[in-house]
N, C-alpha and C positions, 0 to 999 in steps of 0.2 A: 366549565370545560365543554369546548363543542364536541357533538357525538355525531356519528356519522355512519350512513350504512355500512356494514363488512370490518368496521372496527375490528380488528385483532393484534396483540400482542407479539403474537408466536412467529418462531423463524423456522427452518426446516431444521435446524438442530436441534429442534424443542425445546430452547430455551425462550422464556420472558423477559424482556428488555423489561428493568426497574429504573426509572428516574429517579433517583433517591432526592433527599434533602440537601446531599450533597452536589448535585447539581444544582439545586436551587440557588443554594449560596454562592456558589460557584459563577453563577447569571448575575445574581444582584449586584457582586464585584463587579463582573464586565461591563453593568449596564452603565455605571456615569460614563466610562470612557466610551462606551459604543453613541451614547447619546451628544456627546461633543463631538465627533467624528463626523456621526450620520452615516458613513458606508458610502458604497460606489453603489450606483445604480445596476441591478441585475434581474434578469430574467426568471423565474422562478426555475426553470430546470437549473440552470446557473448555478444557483442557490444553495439545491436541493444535492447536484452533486457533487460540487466543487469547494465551496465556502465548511472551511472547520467549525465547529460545535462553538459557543460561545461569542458567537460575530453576528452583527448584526447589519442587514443590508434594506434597500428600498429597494422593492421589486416593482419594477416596470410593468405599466396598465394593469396595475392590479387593481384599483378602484373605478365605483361605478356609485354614481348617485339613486339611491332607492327611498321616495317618497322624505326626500329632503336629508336621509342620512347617509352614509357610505361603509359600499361591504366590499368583504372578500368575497372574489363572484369564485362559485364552483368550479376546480382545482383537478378536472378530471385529465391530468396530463400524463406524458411520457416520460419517464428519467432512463441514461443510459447509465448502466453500473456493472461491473463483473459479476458473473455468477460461478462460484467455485464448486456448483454440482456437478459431477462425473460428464454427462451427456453435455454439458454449458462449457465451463469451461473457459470461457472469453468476455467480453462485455457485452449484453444482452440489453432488450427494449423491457424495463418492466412499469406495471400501468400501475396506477394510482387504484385501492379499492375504494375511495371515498373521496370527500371534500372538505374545504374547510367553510364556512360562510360565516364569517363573523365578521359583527356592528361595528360602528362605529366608537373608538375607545379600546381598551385591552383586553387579549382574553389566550389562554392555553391552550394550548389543541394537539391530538397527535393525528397523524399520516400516516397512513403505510399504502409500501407500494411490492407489486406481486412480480417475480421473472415473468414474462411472457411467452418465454420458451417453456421451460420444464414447469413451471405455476407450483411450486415447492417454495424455492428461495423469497425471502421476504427484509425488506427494509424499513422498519419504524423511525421516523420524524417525530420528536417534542417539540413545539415551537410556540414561541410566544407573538402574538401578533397584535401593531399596536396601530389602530388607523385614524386619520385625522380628513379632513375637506378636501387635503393636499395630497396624502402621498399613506401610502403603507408599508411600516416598516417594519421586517421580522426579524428575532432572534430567534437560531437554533440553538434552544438550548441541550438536546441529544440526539444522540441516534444508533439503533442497535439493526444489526451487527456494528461494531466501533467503525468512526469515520478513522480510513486511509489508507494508504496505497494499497493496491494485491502485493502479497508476498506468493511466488511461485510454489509449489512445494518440494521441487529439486531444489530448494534452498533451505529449507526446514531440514531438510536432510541431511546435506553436510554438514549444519550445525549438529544434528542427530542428538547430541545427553536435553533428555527433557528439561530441565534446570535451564540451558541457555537458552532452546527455544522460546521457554517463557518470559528468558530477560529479551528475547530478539521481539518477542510480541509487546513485551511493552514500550520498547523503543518505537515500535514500532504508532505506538497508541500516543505515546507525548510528542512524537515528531505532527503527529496529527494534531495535535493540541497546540500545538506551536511552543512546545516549551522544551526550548533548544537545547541547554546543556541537559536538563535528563535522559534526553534522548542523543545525544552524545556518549554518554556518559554507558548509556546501555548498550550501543552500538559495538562501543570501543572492546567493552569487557566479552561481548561474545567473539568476538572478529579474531581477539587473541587468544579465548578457551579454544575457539575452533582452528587456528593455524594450521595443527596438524594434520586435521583431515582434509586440510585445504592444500597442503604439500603433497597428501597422498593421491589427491584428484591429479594435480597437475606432474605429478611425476609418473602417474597409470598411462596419460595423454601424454610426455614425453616418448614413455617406452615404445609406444604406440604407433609415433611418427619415427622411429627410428633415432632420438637424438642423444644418444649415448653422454656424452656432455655435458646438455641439461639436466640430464638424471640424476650426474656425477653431480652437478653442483647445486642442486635440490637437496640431493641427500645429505651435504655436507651439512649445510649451514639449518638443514630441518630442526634439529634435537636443540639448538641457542638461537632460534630466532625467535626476534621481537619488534612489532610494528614499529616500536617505539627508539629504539635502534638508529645509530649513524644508518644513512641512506646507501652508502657505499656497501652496507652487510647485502643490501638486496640487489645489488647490479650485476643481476643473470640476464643471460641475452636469449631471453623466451623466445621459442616458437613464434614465427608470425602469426599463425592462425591463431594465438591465444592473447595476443596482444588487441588492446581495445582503444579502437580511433587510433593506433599506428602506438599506441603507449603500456609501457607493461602495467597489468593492474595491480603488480605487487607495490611499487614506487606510490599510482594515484594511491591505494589505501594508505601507503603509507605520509603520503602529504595530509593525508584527511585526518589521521588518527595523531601525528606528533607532536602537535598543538596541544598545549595544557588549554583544558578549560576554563582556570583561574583566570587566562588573560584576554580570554573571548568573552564577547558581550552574546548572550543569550542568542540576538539575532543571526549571529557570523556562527555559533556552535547547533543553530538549527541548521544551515545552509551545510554546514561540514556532515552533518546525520544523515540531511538528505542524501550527499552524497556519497558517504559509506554506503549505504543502501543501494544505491543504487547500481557503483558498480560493484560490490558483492552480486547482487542479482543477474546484472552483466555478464559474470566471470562462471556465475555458475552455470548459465544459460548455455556459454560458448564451451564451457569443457561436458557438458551432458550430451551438447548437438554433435563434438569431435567425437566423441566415445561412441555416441548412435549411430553415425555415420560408417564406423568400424567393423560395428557389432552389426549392423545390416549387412556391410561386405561379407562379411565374413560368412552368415547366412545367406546369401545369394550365391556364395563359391561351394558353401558346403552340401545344398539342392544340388547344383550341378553337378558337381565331380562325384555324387552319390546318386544320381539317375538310372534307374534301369534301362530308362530308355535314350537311345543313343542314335546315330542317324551313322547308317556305314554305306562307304561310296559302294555301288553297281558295278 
């Protein structure tokens, strides 16, 4: 295993990224079908932020001929990744502390790469690298913090009983992994534990705009609803402002989740996970923004009409 300066482990949460055995095996399954594929051609940032765990790709100009054999030339680059530290916040530049430089032939190595903003947050790469005359081809086989999307945390919230958050993280983990009905399958069951407080968001944001009606028929059908339901149970005529690309997001969730996963093929039940996720993430996005919006008014009326000081005509 190549070593390399600033080698470390540790993430700002102080945990140690373990590659267990179980990734191992987990590689050697992937590797005959990664090895008749071969991958698409990628860049190493490419690679490093985009490409899930278990894929193997050819990364472009990665070899160089040294005294007749061919290496990974020194790896000192950029990746852009979110950083979920208080002051970050968003997707930051963080740098590589090392390199990899490895012969000709196969070898294991890890990478870590540092935020370059706050230099707390840390991203570990496991990868296996295999190089020939022609070309150099890696397998990621892990990486900790776990590869996939940011989940906001005004969305951890609505889900709020610790129990589903952790099913929503691991949905969250298989969708990464590309293994589509588990992450289905996780998606679905929090979307419905959490209903409730996903009616109480959107009926706080009805009362809010005034829409007496919406409220009425929120509250109706709240205490017997189910995603899984004729579609007619949920044709409320939401707010504009909380409708997404001009569509209500209770109908999309509900297109995504009514589909048994019995008769989807893995691929079609990853595609439908993605997009649970997504516009759940969506939906909570636009009722946190309507609520702050309010909640700012409301604080900007309340400074002024509570001023001592006052301006009186001359």
């Amino acid at each position: 295993m190549a070593v390399y300066e600033g080698q470390s482990h540790s993430t700002h949460q102080g945990t140690t990224p373990v590659f267990t055995a179980g990734n191992a095996v987990a590689a050697i399954k992937a590797e005959k079908k990664s090895d008749e594929d071969g991958g698409d051609t990628v860049s190493w940032a490419e690679f490093l932020e985009k490409i899930q765990p278990l894929q193997r790709r050819n990364i472009s100009n990665a070899t160089k001929p040294v005294t007749g054999r061919f290496t990974v030339p020194l790896y000192k680059g950029t990746i852009m990744l979110y950083c979920d530290q208080e002051h970050c916040s968003k997707n930051c530049f963080f740098d590589s502390d090392g390199a990899i430089n490895a012969s000709t032939g196969k070898s294991f190595d890890f990478l870590s790469f540092t935020c370059r903003h706050c230099g707390k947050t840390r991203k570990t790469f496991a990868l296996e690298t295999q190089i020939n005359s022609e070309r150099a081809k890696v397998m990621k086989v892990g990486e900790w913090p776990p590869f996939g999307p940011h989940v906001p945390a005004r969305v951890l919230r609505l889900i709020e009983n610790q129990e589903d958050i952790d099913l929503f993280k691991k949905g969250r983990r298989a969708e990464g992994q590309g293994l589509g009905i588990a992450a289905h399958a996780y998606y679905r069951r929090v979307v419905e534990n959490a209903k409730n407080r996903l009616f109480d968001e959107l009926i706080r944001v009805a009362k809010k705009l005034g829409e007496n009606n919406v409220v009425a028929d929120l509250e109706k059908i709240k205490s017997n609803f189910q995603f899984s339901r004729s579609i007619d149970d949920i044709k409320i005529a939401l707010p504009k402002s909380l409708l997404i690309k001009g569509h209500n997001p209770l109908t999309l969730l509900h297109n995504a989740l009514s589909s048994g996963i019995h008769k989807e093929t893995d691929d079609d039940c990853l595609k439908r996970a993605s997009d649970i996720r997504i516009v759940l993430t969506e939906m909570c996005e636009t009722i946190a923004h309507l609520l702050k919006e309010d909640a700012e008014l409301e604080a900007a009326v309340s400074r002024l009409t509570t001023s001592p000081t006052s301006v009186k005509a001359s």
